[in-house]
Each structure stands twice: as C-alpha cells, then as structure tokens.
PDB file with one MODEL, atoms N, CA, C and O in Angstrom:
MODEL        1
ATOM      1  N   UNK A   1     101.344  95.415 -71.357  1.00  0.00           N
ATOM      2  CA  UNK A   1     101.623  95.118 -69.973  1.00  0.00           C
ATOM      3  C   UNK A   1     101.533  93.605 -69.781  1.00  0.00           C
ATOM      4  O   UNK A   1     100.682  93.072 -70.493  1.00  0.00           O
ATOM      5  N   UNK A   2     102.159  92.876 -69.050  1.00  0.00           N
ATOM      6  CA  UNK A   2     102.303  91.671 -68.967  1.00  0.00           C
ATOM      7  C   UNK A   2     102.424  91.217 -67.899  1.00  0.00           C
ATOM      8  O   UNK A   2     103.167  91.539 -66.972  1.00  0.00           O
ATOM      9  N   UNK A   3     101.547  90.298 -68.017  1.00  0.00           N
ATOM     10  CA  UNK A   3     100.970  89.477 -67.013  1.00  0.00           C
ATOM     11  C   UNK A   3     101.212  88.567 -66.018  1.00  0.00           C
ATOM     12  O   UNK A   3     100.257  87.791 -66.050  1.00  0.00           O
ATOM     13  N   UNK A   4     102.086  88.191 -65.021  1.00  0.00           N
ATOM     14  CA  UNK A   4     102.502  88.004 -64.243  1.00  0.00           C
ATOM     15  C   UNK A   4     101.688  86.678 -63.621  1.00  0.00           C
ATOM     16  O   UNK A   4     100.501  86.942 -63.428  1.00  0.00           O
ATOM     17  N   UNK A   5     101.990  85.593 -63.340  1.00  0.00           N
ATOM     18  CA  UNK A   5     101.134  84.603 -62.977  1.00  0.00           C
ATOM     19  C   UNK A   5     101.544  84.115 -61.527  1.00  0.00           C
ATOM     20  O   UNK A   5     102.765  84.052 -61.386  1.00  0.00           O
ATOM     21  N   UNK A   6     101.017  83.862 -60.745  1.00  0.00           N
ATOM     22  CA  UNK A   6     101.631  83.666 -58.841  1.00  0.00           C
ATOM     23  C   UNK A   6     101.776  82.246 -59.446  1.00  0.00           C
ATOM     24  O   UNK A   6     102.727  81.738 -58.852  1.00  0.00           O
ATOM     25  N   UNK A   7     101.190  81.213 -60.508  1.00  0.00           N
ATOM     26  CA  UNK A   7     101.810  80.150 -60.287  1.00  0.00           C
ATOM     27  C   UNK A   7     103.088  79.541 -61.207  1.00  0.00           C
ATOM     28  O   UNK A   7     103.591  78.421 -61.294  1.00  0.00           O
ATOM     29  N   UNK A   8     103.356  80.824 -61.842  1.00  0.00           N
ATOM     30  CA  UNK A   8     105.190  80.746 -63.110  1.00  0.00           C
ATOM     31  C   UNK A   8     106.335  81.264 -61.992  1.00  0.00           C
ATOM     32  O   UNK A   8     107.509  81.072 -62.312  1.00  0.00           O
ATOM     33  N   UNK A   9     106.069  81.897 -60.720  1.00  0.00           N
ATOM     34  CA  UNK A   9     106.835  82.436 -60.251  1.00  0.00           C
ATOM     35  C   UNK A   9     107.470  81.645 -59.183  1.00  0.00           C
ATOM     36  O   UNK A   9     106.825  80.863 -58.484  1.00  0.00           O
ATOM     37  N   UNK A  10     108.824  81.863 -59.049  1.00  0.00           N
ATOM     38  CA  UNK A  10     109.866  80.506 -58.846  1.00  0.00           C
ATOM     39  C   UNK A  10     109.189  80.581 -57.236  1.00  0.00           C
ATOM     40  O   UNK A  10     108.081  81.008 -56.911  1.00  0.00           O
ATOM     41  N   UNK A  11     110.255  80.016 -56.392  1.00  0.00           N
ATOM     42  CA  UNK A  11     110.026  80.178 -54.941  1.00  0.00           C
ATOM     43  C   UNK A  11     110.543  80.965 -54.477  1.00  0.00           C
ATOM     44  O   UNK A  11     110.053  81.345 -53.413  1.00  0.00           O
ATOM     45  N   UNK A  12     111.898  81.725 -55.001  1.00  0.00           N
ATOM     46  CA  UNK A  12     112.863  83.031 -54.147  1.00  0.00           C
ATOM     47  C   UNK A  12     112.143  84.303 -54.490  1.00  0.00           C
ATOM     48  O   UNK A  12     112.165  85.366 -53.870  1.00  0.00           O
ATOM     49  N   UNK A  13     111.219  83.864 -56.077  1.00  0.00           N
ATOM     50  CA  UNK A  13     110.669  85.238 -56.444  1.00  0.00           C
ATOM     51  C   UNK A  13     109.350  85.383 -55.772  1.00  0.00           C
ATOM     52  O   UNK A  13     109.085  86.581 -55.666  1.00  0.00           O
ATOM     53  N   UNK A  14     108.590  84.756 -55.366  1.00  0.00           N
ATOM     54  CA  UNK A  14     107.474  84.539 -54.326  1.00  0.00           C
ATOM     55  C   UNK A  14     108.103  84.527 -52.950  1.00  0.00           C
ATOM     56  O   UNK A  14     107.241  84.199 -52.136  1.00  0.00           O
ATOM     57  N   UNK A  15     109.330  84.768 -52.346  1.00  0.00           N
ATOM     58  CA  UNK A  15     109.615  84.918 -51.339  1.00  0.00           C
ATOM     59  C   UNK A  15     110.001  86.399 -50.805  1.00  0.00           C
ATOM     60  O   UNK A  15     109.941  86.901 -49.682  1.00  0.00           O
ATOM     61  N   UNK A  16     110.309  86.761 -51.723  1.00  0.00           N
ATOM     62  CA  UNK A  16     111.548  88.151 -52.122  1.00  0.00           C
ATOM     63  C   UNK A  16     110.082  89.070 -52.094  1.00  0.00           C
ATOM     64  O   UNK A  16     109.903  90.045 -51.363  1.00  0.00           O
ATOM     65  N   UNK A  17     108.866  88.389 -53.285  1.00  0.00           N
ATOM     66  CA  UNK A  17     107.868  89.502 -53.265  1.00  0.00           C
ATOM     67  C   UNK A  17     107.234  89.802 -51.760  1.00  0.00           C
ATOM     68  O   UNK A  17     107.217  90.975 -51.386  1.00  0.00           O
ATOM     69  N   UNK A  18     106.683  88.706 -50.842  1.00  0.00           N
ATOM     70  CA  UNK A  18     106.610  88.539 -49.713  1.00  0.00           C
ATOM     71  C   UNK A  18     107.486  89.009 -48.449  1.00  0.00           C
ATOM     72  O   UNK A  18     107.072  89.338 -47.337  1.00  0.00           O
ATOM     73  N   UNK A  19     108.425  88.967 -48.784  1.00  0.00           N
ATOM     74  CA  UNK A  19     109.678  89.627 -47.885  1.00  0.00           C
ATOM     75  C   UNK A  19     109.204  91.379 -47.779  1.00  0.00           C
ATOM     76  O   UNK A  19     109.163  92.007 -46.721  1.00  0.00           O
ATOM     77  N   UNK A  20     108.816  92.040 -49.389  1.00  0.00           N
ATOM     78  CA  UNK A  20     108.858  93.146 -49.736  1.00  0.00           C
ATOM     79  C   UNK A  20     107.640  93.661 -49.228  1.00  0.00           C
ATOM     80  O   UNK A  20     107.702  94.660 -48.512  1.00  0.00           O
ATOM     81  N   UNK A  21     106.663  93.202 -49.450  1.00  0.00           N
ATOM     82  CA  UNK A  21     105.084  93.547 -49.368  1.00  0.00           C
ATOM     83  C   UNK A  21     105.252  93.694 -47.275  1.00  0.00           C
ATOM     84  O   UNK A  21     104.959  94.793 -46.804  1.00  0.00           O
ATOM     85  N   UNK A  22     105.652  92.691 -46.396  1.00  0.00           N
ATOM     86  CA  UNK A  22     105.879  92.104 -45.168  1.00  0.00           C
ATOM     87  C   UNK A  22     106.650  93.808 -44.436  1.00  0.00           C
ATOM     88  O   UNK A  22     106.612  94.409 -43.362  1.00  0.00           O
ATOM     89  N   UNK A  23     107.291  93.998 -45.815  1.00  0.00           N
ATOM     90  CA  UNK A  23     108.464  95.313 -45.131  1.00  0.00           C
ATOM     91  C   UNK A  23     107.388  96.533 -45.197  1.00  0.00           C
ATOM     92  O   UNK A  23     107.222  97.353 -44.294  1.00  0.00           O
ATOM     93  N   UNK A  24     106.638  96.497 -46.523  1.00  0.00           N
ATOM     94  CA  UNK A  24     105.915  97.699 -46.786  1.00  0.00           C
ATOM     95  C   UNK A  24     104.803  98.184 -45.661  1.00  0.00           C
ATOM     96  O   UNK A  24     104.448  99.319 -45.344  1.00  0.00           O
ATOM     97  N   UNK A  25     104.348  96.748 -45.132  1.00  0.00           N
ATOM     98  CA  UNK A  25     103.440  96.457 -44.132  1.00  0.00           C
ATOM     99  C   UNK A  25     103.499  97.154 -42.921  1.00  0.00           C
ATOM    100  O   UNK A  25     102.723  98.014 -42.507  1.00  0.00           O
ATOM    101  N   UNK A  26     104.957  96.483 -42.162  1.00  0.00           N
ATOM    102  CA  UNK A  26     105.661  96.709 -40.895  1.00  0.00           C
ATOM    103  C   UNK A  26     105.783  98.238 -41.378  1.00  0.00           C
ATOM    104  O   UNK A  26     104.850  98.718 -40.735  1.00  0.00           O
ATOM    105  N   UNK A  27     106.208  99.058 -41.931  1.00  0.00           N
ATOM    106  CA  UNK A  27     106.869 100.229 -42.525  1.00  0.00           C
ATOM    107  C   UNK A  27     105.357 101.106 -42.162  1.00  0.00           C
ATOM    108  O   UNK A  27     105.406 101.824 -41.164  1.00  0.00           O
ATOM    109  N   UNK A  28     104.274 101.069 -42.804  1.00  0.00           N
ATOM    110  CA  UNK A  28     103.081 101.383 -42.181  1.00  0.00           C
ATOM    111  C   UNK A  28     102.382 101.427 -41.115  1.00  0.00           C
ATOM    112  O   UNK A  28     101.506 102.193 -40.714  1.00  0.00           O
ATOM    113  N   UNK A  29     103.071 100.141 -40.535  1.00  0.00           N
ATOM    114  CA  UNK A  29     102.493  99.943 -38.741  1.00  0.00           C
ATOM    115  C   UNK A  29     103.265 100.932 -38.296  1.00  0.00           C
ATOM    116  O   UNK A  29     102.891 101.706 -37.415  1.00  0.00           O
ATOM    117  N   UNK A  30     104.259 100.983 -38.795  1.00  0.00           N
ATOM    118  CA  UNK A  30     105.354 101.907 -37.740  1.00  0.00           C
ATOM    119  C   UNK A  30     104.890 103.316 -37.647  1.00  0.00           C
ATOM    120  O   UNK A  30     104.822 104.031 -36.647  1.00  0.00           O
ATOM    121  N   UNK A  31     104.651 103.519 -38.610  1.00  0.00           N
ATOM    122  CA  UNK A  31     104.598 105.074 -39.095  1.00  0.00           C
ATOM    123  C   UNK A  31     102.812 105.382 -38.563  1.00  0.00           C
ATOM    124  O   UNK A  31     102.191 106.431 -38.741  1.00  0.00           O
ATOM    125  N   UNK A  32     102.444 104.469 -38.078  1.00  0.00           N
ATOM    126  CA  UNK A  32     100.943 104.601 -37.415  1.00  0.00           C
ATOM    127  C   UNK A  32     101.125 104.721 -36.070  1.00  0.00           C
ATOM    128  O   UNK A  32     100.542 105.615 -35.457  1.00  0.00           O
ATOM    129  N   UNK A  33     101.982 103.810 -35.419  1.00  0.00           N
ATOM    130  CA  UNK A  33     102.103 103.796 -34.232  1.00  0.00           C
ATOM    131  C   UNK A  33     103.128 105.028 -33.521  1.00  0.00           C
ATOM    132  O   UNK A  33     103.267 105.435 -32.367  1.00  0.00           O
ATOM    133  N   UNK A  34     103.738 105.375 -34.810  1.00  0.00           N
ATOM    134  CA  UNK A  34     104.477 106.732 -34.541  1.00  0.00           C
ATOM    135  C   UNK A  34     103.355 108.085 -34.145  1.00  0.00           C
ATOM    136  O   UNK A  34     103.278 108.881 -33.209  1.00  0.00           O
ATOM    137  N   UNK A  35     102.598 107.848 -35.361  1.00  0.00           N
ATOM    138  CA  UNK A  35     101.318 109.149 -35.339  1.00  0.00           C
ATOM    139  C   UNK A  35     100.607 108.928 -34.394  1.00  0.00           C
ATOM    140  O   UNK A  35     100.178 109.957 -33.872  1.00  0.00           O
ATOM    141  N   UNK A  36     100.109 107.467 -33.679  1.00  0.00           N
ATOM    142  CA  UNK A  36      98.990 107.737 -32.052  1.00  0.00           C
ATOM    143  C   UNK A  36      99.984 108.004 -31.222  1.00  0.00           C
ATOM    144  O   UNK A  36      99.709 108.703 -30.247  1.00  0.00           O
ATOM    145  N   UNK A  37     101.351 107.531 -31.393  1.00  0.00           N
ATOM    146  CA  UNK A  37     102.097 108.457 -29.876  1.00  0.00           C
ATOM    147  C   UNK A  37     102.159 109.723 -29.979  1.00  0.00           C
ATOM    148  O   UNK A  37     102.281 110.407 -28.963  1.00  0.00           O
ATOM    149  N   UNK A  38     102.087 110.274 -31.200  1.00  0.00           N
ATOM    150  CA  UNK A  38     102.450 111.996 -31.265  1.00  0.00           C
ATOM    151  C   UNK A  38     100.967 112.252 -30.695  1.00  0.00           C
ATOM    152  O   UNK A  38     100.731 113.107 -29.842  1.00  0.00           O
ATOM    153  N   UNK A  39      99.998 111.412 -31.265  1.00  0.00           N
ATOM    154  CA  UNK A  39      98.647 112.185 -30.737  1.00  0.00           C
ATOM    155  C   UNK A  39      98.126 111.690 -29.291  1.00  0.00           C
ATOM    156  O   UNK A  39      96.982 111.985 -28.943  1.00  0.00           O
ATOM    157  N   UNK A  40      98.983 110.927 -28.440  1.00  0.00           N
ATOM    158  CA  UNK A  40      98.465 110.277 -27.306  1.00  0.00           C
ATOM    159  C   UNK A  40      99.191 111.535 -26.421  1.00  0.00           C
ATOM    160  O   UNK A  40      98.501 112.155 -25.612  1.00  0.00           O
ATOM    161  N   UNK A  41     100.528 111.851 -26.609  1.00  0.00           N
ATOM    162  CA  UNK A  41     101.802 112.603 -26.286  1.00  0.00           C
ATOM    163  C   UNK A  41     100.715 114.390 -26.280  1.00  0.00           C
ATOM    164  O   UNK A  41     100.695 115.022 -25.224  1.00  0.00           O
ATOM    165  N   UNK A  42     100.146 114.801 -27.201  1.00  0.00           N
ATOM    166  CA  UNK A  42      99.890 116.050 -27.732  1.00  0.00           C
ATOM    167  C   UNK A  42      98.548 116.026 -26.761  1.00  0.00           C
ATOM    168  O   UNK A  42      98.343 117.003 -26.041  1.00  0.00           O
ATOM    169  N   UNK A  43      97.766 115.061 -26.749  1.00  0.00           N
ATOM    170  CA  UNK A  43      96.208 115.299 -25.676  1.00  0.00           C
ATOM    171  C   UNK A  43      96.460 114.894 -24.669  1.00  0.00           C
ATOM    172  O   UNK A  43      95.480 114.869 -23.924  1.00  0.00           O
ATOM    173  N   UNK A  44      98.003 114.282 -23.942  1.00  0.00           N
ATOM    174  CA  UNK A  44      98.527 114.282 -22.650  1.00  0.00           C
ATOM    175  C   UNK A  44      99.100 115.741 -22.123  1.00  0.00           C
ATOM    176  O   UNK A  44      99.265 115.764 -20.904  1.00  0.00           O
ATOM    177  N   UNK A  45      99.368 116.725 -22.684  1.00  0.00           N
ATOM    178  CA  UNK A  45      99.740 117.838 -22.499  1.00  0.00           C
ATOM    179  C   UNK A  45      98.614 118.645 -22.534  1.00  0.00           C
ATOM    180  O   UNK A  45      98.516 119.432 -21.592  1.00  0.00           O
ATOM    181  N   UNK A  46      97.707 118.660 -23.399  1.00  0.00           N
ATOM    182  CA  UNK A  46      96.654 119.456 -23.444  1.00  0.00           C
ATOM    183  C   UNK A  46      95.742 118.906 -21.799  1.00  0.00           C
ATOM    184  O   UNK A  46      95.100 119.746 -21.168  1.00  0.00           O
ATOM    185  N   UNK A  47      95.828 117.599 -21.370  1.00  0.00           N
ATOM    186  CA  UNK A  47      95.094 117.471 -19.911  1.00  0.00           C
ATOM    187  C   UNK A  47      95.660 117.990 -19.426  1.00  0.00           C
ATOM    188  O   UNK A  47      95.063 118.971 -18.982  1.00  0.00           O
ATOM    189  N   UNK A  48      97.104 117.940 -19.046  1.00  0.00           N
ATOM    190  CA  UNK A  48      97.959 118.464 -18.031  1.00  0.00           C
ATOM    191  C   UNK A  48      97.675 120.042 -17.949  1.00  0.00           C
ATOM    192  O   UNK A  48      97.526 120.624 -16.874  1.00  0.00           O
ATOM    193  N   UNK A  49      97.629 120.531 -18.921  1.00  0.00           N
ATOM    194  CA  UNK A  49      97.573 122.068 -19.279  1.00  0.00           C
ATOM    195  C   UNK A  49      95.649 122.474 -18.508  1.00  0.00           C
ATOM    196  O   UNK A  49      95.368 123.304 -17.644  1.00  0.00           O
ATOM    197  N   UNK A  50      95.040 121.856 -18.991  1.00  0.00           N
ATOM    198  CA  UNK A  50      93.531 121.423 -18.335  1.00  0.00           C
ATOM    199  C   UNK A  50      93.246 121.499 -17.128  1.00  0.00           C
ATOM    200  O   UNK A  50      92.550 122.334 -16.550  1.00  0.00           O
ATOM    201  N   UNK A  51      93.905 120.424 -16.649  1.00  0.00           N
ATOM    202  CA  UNK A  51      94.161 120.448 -14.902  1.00  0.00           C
ATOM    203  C   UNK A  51      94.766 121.556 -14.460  1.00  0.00           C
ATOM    204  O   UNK A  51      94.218 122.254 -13.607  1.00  0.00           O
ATOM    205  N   UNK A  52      95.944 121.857 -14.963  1.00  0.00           N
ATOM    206  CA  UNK A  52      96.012 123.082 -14.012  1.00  0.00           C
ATOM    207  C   UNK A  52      95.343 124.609 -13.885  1.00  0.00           C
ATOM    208  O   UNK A  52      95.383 125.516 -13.054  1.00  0.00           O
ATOM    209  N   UNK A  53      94.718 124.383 -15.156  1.00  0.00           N
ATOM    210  CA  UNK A  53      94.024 125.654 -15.598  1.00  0.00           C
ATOM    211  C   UNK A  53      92.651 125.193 -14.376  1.00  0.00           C
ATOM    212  O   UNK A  53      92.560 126.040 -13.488  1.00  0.00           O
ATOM    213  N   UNK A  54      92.104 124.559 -14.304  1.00  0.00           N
ATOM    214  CA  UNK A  54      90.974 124.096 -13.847  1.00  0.00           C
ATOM    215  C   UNK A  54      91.753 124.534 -12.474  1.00  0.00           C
ATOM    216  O   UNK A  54      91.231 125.583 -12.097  1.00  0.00           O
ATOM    217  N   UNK A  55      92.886 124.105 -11.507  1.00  0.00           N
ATOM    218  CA  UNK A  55      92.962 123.707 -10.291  1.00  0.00           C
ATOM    219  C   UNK A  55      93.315 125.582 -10.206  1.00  0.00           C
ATOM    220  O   UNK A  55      93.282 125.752  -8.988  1.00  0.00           O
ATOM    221  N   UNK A  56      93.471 126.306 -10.531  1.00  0.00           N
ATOM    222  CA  UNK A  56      94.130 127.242 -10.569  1.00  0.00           C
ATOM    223  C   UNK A  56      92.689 128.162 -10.421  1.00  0.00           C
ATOM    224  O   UNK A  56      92.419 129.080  -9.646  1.00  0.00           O
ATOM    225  N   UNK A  57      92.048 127.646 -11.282  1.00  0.00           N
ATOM    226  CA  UNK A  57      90.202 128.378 -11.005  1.00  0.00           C
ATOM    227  C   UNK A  57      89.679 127.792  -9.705  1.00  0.00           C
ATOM    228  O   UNK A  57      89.001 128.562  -9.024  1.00  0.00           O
ATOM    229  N   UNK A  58      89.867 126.617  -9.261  1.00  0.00           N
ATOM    230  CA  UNK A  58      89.098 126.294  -8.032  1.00  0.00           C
ATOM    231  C   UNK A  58      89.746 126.667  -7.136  1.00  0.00           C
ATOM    232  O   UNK A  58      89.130 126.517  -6.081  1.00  0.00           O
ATOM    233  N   UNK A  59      91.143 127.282  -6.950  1.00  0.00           N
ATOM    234  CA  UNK A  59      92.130 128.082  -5.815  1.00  0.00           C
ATOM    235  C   UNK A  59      91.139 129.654  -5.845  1.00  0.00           C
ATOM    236  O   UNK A  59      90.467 130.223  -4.985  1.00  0.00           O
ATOM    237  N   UNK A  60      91.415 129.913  -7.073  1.00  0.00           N
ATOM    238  CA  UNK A  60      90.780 131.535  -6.778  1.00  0.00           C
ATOM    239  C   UNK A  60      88.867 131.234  -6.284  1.00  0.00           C
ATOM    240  O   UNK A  60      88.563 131.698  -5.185  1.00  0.00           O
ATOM    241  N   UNK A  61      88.249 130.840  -6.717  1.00  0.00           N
ATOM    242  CA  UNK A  61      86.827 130.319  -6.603  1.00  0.00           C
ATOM    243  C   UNK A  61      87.065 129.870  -4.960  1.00  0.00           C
ATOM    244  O   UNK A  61      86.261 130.487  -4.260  1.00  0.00           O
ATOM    245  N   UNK A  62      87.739 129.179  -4.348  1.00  0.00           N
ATOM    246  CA  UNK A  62      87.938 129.166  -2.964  1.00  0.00           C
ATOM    247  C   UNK A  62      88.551 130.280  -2.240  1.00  0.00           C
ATOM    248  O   UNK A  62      88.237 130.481  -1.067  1.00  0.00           O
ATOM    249  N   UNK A  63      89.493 131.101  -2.912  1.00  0.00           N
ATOM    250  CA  UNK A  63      89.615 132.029  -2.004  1.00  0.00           C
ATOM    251  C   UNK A  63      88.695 133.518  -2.047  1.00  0.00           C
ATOM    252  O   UNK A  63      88.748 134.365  -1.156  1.00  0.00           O
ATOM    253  N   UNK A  64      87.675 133.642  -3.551  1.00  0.00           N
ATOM    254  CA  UNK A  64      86.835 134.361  -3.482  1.00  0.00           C
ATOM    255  C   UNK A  64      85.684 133.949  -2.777  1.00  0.00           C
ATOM    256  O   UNK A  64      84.917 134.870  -2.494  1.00  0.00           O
ATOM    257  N   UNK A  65      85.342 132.770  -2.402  1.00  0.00           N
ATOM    258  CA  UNK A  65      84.093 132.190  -1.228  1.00  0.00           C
ATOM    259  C   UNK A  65      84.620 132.313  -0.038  1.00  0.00           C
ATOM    260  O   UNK A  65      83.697 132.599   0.725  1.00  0.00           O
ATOM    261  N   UNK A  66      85.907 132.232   0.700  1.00  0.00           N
ATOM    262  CA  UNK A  66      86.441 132.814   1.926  1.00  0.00           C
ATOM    263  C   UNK A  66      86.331 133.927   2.037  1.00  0.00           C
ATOM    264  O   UNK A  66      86.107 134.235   3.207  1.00  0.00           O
ATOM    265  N   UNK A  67      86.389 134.929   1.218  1.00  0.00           N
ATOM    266  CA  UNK A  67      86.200 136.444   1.807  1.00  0.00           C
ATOM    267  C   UNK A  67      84.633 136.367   1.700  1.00  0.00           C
ATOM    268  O   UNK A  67      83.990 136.721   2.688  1.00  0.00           O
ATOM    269  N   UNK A  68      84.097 136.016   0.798  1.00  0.00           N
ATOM    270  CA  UNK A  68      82.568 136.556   0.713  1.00  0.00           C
ATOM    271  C   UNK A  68      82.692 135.673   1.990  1.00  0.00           C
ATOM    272  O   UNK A  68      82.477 136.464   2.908  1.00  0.00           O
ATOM    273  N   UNK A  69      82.942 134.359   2.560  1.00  0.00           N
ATOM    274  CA  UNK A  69      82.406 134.172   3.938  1.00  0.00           C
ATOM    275  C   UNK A  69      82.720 134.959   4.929  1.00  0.00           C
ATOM    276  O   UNK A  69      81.900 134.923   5.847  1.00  0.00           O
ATOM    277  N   UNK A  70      83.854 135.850   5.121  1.00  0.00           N
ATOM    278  CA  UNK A  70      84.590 136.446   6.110  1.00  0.00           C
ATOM    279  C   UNK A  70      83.606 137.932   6.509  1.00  0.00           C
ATOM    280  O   UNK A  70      83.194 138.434   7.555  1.00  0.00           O
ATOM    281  N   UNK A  71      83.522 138.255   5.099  1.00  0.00           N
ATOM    282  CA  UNK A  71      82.460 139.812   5.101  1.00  0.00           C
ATOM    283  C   UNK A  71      80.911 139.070   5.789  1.00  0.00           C
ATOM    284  O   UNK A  71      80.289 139.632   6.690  1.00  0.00           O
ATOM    285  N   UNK A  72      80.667 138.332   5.446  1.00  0.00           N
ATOM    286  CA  UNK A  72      79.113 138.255   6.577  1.00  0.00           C
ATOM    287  C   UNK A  72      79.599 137.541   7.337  1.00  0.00           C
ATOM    288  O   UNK A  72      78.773 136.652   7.545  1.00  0.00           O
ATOM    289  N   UNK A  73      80.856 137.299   8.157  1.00  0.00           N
ATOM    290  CA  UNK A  73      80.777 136.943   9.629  1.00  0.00           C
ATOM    291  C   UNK A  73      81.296 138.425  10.088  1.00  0.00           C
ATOM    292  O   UNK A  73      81.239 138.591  11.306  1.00  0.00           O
ATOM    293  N   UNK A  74      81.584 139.067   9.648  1.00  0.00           N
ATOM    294  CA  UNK A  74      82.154 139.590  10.419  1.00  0.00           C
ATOM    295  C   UNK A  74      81.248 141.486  10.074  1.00  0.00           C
ATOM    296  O   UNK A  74      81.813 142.540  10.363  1.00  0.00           O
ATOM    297  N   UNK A  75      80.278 141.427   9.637  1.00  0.00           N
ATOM    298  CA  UNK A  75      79.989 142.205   8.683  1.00  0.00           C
ATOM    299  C   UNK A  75      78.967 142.590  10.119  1.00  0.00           C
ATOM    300  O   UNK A  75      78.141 143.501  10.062  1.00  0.00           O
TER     301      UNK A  75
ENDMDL
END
C-alpha cells in the first residue's frame, strides 16, 4: 500500500481531494437535515393527534360534569 504524502500532491490534486471530501460532507448534512424534518414532521402529527385526543376527553369530561350538575339541581 502506498503512501500518499499531502506535501507530493500537486494543487488540482489537493483541490479535487477537497472539492470531494466538501461534497461527502454537504451530502451528510443533507441527509441529516432530511432525517430531523422527517422526525420534527412525525412528532408534529403525533401532537396534533394528542390535542385532539385530549380536547375530545375534556368535551366529554365537561359534558359528563353538566349532567352530574343538572341531577343535583334538579334532583
């Protein structure tokens, strides 16, 4: 295997490697920033889904405390 020296290597070939490594980089950010939107996107639906489950319990929970109020006024 042979050995490669950063200071034998011309300037286009130290540019080209840099160009490449720069792409591999960006190519990773991307593909990260792809995966927190899928997971920002996926626990934005799961609140939404949350809230209404929740608002949907405090409708019935209010309209089961209106009758229990209605039966001892009127009881």
């Amino acid at each position: 295997m042979d050995k490669i020296s950063l200071f034998t290597k011309t300037a286009a070939e130290a540019y080209a490697a840099g160009r490449q490594d720069s792409r591999h980089f960006m190519a990773l950010y991307k593909a990260y920033l792809r995966g927190a939107s899928d997971a920002a996107e996926a626990y934005q639906e799961y609140e939404h889904d949350h809230s209404v489950k929740m608002a949907v319990a405090a409708m019935i929970f209010a309209l089961l405390s209106w009758f229990i109020t209605m039966y001892f006024v009127f009881k």
